[in-house]
N, C-alpha and C positions, 0 to 999 in steps of 0.2 A: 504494500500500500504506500509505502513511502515514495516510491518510483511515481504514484498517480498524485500522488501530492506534489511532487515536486512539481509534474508538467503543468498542473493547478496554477502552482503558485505564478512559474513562469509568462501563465499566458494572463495572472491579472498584471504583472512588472511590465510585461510588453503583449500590448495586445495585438501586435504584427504575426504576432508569431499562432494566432488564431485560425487561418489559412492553412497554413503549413501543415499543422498537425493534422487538421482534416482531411487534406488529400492525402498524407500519409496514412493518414487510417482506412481511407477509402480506397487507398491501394493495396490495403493491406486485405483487407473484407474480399473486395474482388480479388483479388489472388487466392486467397481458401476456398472461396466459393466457387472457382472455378475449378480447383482442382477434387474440390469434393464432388462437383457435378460431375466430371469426367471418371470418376470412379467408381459411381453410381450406373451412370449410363450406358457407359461403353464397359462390353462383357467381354472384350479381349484384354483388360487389363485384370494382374493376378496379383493380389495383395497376400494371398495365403500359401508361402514357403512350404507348409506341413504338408498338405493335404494334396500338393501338386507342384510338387519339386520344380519339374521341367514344365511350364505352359507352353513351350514352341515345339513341344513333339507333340500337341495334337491336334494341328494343325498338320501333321503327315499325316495321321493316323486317318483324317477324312479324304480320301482319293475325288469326291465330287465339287471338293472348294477349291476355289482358285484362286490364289492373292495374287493379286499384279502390284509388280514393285516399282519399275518404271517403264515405260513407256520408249520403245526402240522406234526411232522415225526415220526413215531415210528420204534427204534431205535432194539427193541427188535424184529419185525421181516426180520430185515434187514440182522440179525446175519445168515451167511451163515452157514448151517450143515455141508457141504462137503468142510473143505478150498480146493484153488486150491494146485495142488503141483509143486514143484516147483524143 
């Protein structure tokens, strides 16, 4: 508690410093909350060691899923012959 008093105290000494703290805190808020959301939502992230040592072996283990990693383009036959005119 001493820690919330002090920031107290600070912001009646200087009340500039009232801003500051706010968006710190509200980037602090968004930043948990975002990673909490992500942990909730998406079911390919694996918080539990015990229970499932390895999460990327089962993703072999399903032969009908297909994760694309990136995206191979070739660039050389994209090269139009005829540009358009313009």
């Amino acid at each position: 508690m001493a820690f919330l008093s002090n920031i107290v105290r600070q912001m009646r000494r200087s009340p500039e410093v009232i801003p500051l703290v706010a968006i710190v805190s509200a980037g602090c808020v968004m930043g948990i909350s975002a990673l909490v959301r992500i942990s909730v939502v998406h079911p390919e992230i694996s918080f539990d060691r015990h229970s499932n040592p390895h999460p990327f072996l089962k993703h072999d283990a399903d032969s009908n899923k297909c994760f694309k990693v990136f995206a191979v383009v070739d660039y050389g036959k994209k090269i139009n012959e005829n540009p358009p005119k313009y």
